[in-house]
C-alpha positions as CSV (number, residue, x, y, z in Angstrom):
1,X,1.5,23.3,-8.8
2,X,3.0,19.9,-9.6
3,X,5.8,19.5,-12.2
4,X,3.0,17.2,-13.8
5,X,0.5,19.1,-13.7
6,X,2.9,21.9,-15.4
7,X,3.8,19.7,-18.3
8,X,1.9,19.8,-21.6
9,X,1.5,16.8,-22.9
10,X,0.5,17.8,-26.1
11,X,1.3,15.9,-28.8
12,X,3.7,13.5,-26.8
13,X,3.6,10.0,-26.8
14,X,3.4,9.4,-22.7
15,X,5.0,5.6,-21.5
16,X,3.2,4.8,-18.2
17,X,4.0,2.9,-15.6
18,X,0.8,2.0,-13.8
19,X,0.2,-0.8,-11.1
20,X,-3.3,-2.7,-12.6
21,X,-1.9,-5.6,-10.3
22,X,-5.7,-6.3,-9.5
23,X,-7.7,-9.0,-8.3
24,X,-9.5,-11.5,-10.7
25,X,-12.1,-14.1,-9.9
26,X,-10.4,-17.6,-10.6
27,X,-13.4,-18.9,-12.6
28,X,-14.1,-15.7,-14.8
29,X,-11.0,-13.4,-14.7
30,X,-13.6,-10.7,-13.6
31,X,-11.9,-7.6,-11.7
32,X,-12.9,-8.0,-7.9
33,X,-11.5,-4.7,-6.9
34,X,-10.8,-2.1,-9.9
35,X,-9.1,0.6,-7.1
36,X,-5.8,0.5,-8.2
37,X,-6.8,0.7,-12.2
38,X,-9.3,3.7,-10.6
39,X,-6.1,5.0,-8.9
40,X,-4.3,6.1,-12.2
41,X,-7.7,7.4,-14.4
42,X,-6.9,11.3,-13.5
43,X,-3.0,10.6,-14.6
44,X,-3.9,9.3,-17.7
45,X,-7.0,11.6,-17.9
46,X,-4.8,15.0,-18.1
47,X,-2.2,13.5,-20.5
48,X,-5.0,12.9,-23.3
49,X,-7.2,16.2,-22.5
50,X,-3.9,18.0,-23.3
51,X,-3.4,16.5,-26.9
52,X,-1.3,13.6,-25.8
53,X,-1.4,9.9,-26.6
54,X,-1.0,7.3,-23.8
55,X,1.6,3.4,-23.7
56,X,0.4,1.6,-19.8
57,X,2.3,-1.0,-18.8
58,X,1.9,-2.7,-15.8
59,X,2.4,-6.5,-14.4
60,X,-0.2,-8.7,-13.4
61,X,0.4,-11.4,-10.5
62,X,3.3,-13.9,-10.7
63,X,3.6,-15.3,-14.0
64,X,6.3,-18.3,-13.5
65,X,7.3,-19.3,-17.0
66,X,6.6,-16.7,-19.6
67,X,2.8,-15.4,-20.8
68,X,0.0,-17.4,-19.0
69,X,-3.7,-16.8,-20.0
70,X,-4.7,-15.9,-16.0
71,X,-2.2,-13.4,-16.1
72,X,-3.1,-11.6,-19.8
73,X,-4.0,-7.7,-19.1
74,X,-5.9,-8.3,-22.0
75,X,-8.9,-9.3,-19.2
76,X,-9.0,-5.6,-17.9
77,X,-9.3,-3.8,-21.3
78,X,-13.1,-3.5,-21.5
79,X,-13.2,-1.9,-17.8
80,X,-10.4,-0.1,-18.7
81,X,-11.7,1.5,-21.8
82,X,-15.3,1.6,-19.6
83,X,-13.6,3.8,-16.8
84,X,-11.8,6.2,-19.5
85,X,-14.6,6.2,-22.0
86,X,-12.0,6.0,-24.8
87,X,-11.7,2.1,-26.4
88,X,-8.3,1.2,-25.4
89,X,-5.9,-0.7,-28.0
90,X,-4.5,-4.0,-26.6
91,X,-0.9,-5.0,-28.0
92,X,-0.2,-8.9,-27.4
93,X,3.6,-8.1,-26.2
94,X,5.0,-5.3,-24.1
95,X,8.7,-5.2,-26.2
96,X,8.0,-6.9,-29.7
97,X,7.3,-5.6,-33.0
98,X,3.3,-5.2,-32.7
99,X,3.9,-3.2,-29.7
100,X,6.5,-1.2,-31.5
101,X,4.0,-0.7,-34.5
102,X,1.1,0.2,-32.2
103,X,2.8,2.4,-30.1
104,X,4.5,4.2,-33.5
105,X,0.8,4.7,-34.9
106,X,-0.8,5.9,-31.6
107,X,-2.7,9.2,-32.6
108,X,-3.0,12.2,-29.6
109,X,-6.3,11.2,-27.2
110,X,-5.5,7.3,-28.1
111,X,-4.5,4.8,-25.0
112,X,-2.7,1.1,-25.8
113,X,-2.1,-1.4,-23.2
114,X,1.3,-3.7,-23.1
115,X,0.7,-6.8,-22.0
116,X,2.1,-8.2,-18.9
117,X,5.6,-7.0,-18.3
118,X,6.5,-10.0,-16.4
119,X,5.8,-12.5,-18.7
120,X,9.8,-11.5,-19.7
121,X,12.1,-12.5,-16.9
122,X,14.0,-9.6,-17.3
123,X,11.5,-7.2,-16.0
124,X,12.3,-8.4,-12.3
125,X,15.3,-8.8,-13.2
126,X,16.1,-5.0,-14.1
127,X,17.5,-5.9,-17.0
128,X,18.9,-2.6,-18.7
129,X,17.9,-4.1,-22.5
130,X,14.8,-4.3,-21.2
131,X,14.5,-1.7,-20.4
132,X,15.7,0.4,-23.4
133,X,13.4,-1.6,-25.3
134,X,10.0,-0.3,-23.4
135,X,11.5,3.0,-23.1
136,X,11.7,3.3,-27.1
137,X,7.6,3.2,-27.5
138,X,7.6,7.0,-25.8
139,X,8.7,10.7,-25.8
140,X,8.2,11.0,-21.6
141,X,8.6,8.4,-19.0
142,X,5.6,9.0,-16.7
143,X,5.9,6.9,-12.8
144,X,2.5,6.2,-11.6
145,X,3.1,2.8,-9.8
146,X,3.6,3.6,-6.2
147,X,2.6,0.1,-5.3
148,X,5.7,-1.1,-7.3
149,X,8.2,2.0,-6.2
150,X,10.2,-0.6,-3.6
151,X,11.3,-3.0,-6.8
152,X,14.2,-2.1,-8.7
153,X,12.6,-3.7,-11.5
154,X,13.1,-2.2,-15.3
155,X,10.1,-0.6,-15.7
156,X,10.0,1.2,-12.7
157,X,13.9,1.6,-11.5
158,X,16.0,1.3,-14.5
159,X,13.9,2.6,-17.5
160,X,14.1,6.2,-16.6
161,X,17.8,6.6,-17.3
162,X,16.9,6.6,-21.0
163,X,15.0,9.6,-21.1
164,X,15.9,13.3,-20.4
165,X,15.4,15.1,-16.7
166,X,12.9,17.1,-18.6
167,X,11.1,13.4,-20.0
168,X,10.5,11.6,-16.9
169,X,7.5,12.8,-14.1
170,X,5.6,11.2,-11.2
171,X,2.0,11.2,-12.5
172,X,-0.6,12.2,-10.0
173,X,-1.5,9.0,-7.9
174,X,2.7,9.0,-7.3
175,X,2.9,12.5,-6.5
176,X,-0.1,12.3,-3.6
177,X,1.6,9.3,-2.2
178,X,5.0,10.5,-1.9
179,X,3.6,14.0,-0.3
180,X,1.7,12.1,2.0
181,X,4.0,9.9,3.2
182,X,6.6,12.7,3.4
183,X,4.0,14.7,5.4
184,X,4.1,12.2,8.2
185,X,7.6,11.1,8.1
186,X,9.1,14.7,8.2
187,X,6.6,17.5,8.7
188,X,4.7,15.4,11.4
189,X,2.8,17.7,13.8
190,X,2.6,16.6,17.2
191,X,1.1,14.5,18.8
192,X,1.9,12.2,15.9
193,X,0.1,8.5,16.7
194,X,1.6,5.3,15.0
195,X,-1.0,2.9,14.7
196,X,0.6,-0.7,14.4
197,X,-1.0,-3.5,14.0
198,X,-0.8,-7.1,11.9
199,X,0.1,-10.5,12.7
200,X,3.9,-10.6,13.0
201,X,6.6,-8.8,14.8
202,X,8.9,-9.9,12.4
203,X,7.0,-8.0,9.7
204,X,7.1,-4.3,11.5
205,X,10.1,-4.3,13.2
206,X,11.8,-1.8,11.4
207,X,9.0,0.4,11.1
208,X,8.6,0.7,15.0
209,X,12.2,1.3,15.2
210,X,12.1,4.0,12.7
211,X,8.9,5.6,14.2
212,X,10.5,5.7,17.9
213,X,12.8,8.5,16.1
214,X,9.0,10.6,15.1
215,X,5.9,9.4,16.7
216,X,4.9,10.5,20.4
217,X,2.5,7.0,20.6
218,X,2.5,3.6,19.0
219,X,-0.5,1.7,19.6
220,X,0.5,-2.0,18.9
221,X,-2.7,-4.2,18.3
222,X,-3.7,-7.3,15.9
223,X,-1.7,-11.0,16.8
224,X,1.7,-9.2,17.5
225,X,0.7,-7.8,20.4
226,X,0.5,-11.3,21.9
227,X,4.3,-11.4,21.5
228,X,4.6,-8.3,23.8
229,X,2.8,-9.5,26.4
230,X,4.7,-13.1,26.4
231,X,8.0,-11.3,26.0
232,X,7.0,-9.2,29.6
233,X,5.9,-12.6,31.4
234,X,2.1,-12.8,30.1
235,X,0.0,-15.9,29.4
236,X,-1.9,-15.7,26.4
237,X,-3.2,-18.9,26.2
238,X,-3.0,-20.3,22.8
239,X,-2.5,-16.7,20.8
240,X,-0.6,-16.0,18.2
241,X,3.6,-15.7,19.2
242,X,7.0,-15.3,17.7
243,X,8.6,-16.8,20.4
244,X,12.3,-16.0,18.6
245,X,11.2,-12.7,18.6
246,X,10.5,-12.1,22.6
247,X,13.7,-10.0,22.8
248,X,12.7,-8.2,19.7
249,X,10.1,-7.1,22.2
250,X,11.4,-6.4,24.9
251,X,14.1,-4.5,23.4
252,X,11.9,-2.0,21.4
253,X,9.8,-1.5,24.6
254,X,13.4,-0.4,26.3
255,X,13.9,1.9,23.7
256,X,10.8,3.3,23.7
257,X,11.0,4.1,27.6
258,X,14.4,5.4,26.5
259,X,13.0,8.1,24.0
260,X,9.9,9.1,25.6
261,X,7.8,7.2,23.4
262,X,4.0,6.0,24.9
263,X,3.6,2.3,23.9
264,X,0.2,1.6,24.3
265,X,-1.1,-2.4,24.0
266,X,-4.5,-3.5,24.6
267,X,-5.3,-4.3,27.6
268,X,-8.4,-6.9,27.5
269,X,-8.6,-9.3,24.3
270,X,-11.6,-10.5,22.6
271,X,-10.9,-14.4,22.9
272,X,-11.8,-17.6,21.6
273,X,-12.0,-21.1,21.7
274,X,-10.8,-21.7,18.2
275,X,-9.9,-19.5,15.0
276,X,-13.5,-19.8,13.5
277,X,-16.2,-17.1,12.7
278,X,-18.7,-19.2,14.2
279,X,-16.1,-19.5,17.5
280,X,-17.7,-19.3,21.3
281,X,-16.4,-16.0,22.8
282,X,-15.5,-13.8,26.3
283,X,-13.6,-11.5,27.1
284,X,-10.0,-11.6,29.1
285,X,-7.1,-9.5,30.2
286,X,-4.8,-9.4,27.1
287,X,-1.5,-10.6,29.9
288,X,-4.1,-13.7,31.4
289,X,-5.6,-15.9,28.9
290,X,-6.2,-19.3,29.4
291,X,-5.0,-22.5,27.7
292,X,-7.0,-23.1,24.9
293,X,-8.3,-19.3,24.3
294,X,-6.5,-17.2,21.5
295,X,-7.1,-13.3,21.4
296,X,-8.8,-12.3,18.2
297,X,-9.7,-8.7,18.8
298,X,-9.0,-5.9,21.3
299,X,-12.0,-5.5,23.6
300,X,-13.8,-2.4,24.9
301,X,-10.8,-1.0,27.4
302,X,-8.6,-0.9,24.8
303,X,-11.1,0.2,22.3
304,X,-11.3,2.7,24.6
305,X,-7.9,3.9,25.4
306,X,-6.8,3.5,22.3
307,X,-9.5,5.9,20.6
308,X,-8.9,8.2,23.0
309,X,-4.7,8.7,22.5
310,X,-6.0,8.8,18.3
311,X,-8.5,11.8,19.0
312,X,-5.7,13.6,20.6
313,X,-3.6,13.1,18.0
314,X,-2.4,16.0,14.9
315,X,-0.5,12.7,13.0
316,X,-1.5,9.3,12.7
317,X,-0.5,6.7,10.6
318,X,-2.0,3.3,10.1
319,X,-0.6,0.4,9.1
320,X,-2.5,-3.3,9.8
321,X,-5.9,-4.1,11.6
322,X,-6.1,-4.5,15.2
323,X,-8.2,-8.3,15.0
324,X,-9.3,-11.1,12.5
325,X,-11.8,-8.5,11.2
326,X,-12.6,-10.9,7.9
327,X,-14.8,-12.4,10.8
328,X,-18.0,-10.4,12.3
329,X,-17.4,-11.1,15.8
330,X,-13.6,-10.0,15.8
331,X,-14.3,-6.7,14.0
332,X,-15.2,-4.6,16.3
333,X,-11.4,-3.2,17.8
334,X,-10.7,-2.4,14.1
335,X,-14.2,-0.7,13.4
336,X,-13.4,1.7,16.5
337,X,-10.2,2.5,15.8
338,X,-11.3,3.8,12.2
339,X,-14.3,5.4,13.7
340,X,-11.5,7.1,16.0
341,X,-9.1,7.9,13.1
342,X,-11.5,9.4,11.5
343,X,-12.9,11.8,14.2
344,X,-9.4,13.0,14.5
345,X,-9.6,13.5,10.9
346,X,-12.3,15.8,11.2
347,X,-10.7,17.5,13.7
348,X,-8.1,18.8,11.6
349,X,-5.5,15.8,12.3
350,X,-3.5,14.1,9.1
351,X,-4.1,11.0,8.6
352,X,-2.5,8.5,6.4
353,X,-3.8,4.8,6.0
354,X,-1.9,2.1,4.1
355,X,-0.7,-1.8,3.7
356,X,-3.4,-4.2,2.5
357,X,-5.5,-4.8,6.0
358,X,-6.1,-1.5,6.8
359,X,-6.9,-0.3,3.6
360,X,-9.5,-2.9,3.0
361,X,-10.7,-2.8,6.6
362,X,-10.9,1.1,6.0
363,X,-13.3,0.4,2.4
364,X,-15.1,-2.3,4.5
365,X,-16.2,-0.1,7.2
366,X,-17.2,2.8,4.6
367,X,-14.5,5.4,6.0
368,X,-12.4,6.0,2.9
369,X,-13.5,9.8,2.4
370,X,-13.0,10.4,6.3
371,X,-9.3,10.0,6.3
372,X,-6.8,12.3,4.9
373,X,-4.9,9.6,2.4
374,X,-5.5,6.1,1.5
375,X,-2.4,4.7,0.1
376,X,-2.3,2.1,-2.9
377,X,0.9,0.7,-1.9
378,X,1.2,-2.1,0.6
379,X,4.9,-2.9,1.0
380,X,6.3,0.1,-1.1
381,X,4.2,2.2,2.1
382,X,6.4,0.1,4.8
383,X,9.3,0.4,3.6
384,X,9.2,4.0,3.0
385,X,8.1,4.3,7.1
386,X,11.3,2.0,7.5
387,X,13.8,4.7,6.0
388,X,14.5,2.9,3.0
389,X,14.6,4.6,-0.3
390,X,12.6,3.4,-3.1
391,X,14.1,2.4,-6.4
392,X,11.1,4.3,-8.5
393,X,11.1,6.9,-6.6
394,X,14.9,7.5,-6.8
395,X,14.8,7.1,-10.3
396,X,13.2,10.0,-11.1
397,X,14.2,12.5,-7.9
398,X,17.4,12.0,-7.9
399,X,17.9,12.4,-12.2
């Protein structure tokens, strides 16, 4: 059982950090996508069916200059209190004396909501006052934000040094994302497929580098794969490149041959004529396209090759789509490799899906249920796969 799920809450006053960093429609401030705010209902569930009383806090987009209207978490309360069928106090400050007040008269089975923690400066900045401050409205620090684990921020790094081993937890949604990604990135079973994908080289270089030490395959897909194919004396036409990053290229396909690692890129393209939804299309080696076309997708060889290396597969991870699948016509390469991720799955493989692209195209294409873990956390996810350790998670396993 987990050490949260052991702890009685009864009668505590729980401080939680939760990541309700979600979308809002410019015009109406409407939720576009509640997930994350979905993401941390059981956490907050168990802590009030157990007697206790519940402090969020959480940050909102990037406030510049203090509080701005557009970034008030005072737009999520009714869906809040909708999703947890409890009405949900707001308090207009996350450190002032209304919050301290609320907080203070918070009864067991009631839920208040700080407002933005970034509308201080010192939240980013990890300011230990801070710090203390927020950590004063509760009896237990409770870590529920792995989307904001990778930011040494106060609320999430520095705020757990004021309360007692016994005081500070992972709450649920923390817990499944730490054993997840654990369960790839150290009790991997083999064959264990690394699905890469993305626009930039730049932005996954240390993740392929750390995954030539565990994975048995890396499929490379999306507009960085154009940079592989220039780096080893392709043409590809007018396709996405980071030309000051051909010897990145070349170097991690050296070390790959070195280990024993199977780097698998596409080998035909979906191209175009122009980066448009409505673009003319045909299909091209991914190594020969001509000036003019850009590669968009991956086409039905390595649709083909690359499902078949996933089905084989007792591991995958995957991190970014493999084409410009906003668009219909340059969907299709990321539709089959979830369609083969999640016959794997079915299969008995563990799979773990996370950063932005992938999660969304995974939603998009209705596959969410048919893959082991969906994770909430875009670049908290990366750098974990890059070896890094995470502020909010140190915080609390290394008290």
């Amino acid at each position: 059982m987990s050490k949260f799920q052991e702890h009685n809450f009864n009668n505590e006053k729980a401080l939680i950090r939760v990541d309700f960093n979600v979308p809002l429609d410019k015009q109406t401030l409407a939720i576009t996508d509640d997930t994350r705010i979905r993401a941390a209902i059981p956490t907050i569930k168990k802590i009030l069916s157990d007697g206790g009383s519940v402090i969020l806090m959480s940050h909102l987009g990037r406030p510049k200059d203090g509080p701005e209207d557009k970034y008030s978490l005072k737009h999520i309360l009714a869906h809040l209190s909708d999703l947890l069928g409890v009405q949900v106090e707001f308090a207009n400050d996350c450190i002032g004396q209304e919050a301290i007040d609320k907080a203070a008269a918070l009864q067991p089975g009631q839920v208040l909501l700080l407002e933005n923690l970034r509308f201080y400066k010192e939240e980013e900045a990890g300011d230990k006052a801070f710090a203390e401050k927020l950590s004063k409205l509760g009896d237990i620090y409770v870590n529920d934000a792995f989307g904001t684990a990778h930011r040494a921020h106060a609320s999430t790094a520095v705020i757990a040094q004021f309360f007692p081993t016994d005081k500070k937890v992972f709450g649920l949604l923390m817990e499944a994302e730490v054993s997840s990604a654990e369960k790839v990135l150290h009790e991997s079973k083999k064959p264990f497929t690394a699905i890469i994908g993305g626009a930039k080289v730049s932005d996954k270089i240390l993740i392929i580098e750390n995954l030539l030490e565990k994975a048995t395959d890396i499929i490379i897909g999306g507009g960085m794969a154009y940079t592989f194919f220039k780096a080893q004396g392709g043409h590809i036409g007018n396709s996405l490149v980071e030309d000051d990053r051909l010897g990145t290229a070349k170097d991690l396909l050296k070390k790959a041959a070195d280990k024993g690692v199977n780097i698998h890129l596409p080998k035909d393209s979906v191209i175009a004529d122009k980066f448009d939804a409505n673009a003319n299309t045909q299909i091209a080696p991914s190594d020969n396209i001509a000036e003019g076309w850009m590669g968009l997708d991956i086409a039905d060889a390595a649709r083909s090759e690359f499902a078949t290396v996933i089905k084989q597969s007792k591991t995958i991870l995957w991190n970014g789509p493999m084409g410009v699948f906003e668009f219909e016509k340059f969907q299709g390469g990321t539709k089959a490799i979830a369609e083969a991720v999640a016959e794997a799955t079915q299969a008995g493989a563990f799979s773990l899906v996370g950063g932005g692209d992938s999660v969304a195209a995974v939603n998009k294409f209705g596959f969410t249920d048919k893959v082991s873990y969906v994770s909430t956390g875009g670049g908290a996810l990366l750098e974990y796969f890059e070896g890094k350790e995470l502020p909010g998670i140190a915080a609390i396993k290394n008290a």
